[in-house]
C-alpha positions in Angstrom: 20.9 12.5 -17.8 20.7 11.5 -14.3 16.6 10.6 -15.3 18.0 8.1 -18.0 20.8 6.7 -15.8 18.0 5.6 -13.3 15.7 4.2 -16.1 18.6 1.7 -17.8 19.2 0.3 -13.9 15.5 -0.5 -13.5 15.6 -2.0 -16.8 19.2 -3.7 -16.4 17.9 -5.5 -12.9 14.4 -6.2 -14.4 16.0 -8.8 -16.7 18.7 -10.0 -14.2 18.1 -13.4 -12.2 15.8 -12.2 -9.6 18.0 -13.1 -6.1 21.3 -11.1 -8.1 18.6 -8.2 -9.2 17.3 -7.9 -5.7 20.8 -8.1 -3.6 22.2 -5.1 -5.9 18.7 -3.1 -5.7 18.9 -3.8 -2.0 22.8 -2.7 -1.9 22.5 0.1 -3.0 19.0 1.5 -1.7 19.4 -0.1 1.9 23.5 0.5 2.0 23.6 -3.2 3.0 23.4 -6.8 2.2 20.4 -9.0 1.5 20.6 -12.1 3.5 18.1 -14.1 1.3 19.4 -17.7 2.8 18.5 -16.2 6.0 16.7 -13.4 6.3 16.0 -11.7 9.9 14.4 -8.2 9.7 11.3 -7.7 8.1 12.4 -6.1 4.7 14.3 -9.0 4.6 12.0 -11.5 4.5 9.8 -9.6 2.2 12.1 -9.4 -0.4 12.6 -13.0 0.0 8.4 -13.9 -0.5 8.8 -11.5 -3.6 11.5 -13.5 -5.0 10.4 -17.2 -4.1 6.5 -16.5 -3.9 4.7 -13.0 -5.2 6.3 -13.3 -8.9 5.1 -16.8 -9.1 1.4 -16.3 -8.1 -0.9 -14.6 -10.2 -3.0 -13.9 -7.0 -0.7 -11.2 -5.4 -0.9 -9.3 -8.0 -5.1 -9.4 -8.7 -5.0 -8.7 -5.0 -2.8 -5.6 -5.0 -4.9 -4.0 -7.4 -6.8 -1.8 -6.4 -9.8 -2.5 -8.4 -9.5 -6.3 -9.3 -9.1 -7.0 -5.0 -12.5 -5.5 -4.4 -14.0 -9.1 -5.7 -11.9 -11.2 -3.3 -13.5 -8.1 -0.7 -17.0 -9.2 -2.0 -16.9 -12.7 -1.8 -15.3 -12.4 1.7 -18.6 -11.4 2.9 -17.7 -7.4 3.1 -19.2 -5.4 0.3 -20.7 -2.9 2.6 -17.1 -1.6 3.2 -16.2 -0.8 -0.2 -15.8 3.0 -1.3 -18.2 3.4 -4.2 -16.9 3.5 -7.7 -18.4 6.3 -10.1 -16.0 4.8 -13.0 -13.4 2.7 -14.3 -11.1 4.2 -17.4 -8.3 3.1 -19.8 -7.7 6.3 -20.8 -7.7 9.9 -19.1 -10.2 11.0 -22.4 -12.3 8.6 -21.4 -14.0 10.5 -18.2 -16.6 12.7 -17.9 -16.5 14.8 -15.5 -20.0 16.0 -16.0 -21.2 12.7 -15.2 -19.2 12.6 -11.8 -20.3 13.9 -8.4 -19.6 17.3 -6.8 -16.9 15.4 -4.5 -14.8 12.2 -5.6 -11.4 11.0 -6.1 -9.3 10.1 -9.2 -6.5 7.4 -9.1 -4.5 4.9 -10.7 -5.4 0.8 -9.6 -1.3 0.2 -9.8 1.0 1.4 -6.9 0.9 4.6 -5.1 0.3 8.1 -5.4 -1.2 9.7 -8.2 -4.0 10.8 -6.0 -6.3 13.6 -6.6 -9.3 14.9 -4.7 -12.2 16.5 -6.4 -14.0 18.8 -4.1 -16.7 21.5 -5.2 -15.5 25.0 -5.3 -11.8 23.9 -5.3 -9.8 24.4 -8.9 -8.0 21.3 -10.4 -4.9 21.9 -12.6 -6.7 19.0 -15.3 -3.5 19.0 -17.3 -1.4 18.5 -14.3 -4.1 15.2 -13.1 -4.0 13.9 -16.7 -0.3 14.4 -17.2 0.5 12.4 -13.8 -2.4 9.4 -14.5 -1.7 9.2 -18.0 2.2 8.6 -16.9 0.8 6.4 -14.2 -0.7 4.0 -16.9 2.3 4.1 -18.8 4.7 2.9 -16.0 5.5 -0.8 -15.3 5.0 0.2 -11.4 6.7 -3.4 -11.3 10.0 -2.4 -11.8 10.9 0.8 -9.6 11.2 -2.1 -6.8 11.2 -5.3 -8.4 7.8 -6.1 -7.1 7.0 -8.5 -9.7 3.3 -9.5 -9.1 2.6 -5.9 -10.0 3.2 -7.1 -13.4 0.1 -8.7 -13.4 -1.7 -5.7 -13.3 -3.3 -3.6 -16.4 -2.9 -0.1 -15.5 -6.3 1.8 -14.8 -8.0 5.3 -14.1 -11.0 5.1 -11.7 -13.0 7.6 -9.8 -14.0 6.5 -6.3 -16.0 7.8 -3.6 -14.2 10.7 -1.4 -14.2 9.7 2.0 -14.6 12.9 4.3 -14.0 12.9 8.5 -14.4 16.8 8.4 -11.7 17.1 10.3 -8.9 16.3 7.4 -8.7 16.3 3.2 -7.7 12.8 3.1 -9.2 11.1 6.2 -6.7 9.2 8.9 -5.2 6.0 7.3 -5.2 2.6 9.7 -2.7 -0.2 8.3 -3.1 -3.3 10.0 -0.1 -5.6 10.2 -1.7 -9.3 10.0 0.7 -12.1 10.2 -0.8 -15.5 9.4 -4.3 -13.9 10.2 -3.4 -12.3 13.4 -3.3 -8.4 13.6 -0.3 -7.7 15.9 0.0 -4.1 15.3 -1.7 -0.9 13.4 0.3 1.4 11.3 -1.9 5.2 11.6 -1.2 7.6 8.5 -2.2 11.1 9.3 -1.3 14.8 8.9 -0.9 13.9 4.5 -1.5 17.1 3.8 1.0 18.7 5.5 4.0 16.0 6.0 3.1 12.0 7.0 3.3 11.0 10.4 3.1 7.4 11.2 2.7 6.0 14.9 2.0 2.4 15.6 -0.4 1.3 18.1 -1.3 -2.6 19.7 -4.8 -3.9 19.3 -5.5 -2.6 22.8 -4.3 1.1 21.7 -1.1 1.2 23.7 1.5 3.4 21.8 4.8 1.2 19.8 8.0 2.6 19.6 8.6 1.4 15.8 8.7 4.6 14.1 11.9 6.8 13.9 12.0 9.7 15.9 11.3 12.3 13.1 7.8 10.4 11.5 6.1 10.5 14.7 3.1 12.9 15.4 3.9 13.0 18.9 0.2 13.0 19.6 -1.9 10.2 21.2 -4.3 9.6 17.9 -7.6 8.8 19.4 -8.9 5.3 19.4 -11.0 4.5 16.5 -14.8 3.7 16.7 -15.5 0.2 16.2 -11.5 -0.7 16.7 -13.0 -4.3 17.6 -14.8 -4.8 14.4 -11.4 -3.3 12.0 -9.1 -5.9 13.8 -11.9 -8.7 13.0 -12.2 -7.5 9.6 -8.3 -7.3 9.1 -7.7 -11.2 10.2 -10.9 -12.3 8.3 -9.4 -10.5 5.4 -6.1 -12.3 6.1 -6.4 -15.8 6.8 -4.3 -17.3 3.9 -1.2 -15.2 4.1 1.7 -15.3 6.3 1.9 -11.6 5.9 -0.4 -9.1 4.4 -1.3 -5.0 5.2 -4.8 -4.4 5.4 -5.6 -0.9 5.1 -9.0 0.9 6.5 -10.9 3.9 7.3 -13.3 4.7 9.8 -15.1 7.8 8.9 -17.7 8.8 11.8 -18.1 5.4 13.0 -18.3 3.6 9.0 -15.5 1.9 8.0 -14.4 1.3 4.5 -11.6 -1.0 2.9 -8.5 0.5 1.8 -6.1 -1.9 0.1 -4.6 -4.9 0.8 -0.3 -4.4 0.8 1.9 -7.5 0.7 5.0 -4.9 0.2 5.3 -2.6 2.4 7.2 0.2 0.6 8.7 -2.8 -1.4 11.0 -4.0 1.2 12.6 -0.8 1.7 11.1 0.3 5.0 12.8 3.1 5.6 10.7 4.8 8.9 10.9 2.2 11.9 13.7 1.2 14.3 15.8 -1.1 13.7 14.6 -3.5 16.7 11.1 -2.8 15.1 12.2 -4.2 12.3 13.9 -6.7 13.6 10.3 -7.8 15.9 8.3 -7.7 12.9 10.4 -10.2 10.6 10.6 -13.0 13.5 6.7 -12.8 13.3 7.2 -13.1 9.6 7.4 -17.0 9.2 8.5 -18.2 5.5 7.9 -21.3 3.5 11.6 -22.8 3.1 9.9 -25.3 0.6 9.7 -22.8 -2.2 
């Protein structure tokens, strides 16, 4: 019952006017109100690009998928970054696993999660993978936050290249926050396998206080190889936006393209302080014109 209840809201705000939809979503995920006349804090001001720019631009959404973005990556100069890509499906039924290497990785191009890692000598529940990817396609990832330029997306299954530091199962995550193609801070994912930790770190490697108390790692991550060349890449990468997440890996010294993220855990950032928050949406600057 309580699964239903949740799937008529999403559908009931889906078809409301989009400032009314997000204002209640917000309400009652956030415990607050939206200020969309004049948004301060970064979630804020990302729920206000959603509603007056992402679901009217085409582009936002070719460029948060996670297959179609790799041409904007291409003609940007930076092929030699991308993971390689052993197949692109429509279907689970489609793959052939005979056909794929000893070690690669099977997602969805829409949203997040819905990983899984294929390593030799490990056992993978198939049913479970094709149950959860097959679900994936079916799901208008667009609606669990009203992040409409995911709407532009046509749900797909591809195997990708499994990126391996040695050290970890899924290598350290760098998120670089560019605002009007500056990098201003990095965002470092680790410890998935266990329980996420997210510190934040300066482009000169100096420790943020931005995350909450209970997601930090309380470690000093080490500084990445070729940290210069990742925060050129980033702002290359994000010239044209006022705001975008450009995520990367540096795997012994390689680095490798990510994504590129333009929501943020759809405006519900739940893991940084509120002054953090508070920093990032005054370097956040909106177009009033729209």
């Amino acid at each position: 019952m309580k699964k239903w209840c949740k799937k008529i809201i999403k559908e009931l705000f889906w078809f409301l006017p989009p400032t009314l939809a997000h204002k209640l979503i917000y309400k009652h995920r956030m415990k607050k109100s939206l200020n969309l006349n004049n948004p301060i804090d970064f979630n804020e001001k990302i729920h206000w690009l959603i509603v007056f720019q992402y679901r009217k631009e085409k582009k936002y959404g070719i460029l948060a998928d996670k297959i179609a973005v790799r041409e904007f990556i291409i003609k940007k100069g930076y092929e030699k970054i991308l993971p390689k890509i052993y197949g692109v499906y429509g279907h689970f039924d489609e793959i052939d696993f005979h056909t794929l290497p000893k070690r690669f990785v099977l997602k969805p191009n829409n949203g997040c999660g819905n990983v899984f890692l294929f390593l030799e000598n490990q056992e993978n529940d198939i049913s479970l993978c094709k149950k959860a990817l097959t679900q994936a396609l079916k799901q208008n990832f667009a609606k669990n936050n009203l992040e409409y330029h995911y709407s532009f997306i046509k749900p797909k299954i591809f195997a990708e290249e499994y990126l391996e530091d040695s050290k970890n199962a899924m290598p350290i995550d760098y998120k670089f926050y560019c605002f009007d193609g500056e990098v201003h801070c990095i965002l470092v994912c680790s410890d998935r396998e266990k329980s996420l930790k997210l510190d934040y770190y300066d482009t000169n490697w100096n420790y943020l206080d931005y995350s909450l108390s209970k997601y930090r790692s309380n470690l000093i991550i080490p500084k990445p190889e070729n940290l210069k060349e990742m925060i050129h890449i980033a702002e290359d990468l994000s010239k044209e936006f006022a705001f975008v997440r450009v995520d990367l890996y540096n795997i012994k010294g390689k680095i490798y393209f990510g994504e590129l993220t333009f929501t943020p855990a759809g405006g519900f950032v739940n893991y940084n302080t509120k002054e953090a928050l508070v920093y990032l949406g005054g370097l956040l600057k909106i177009n009033r014109k729209w």
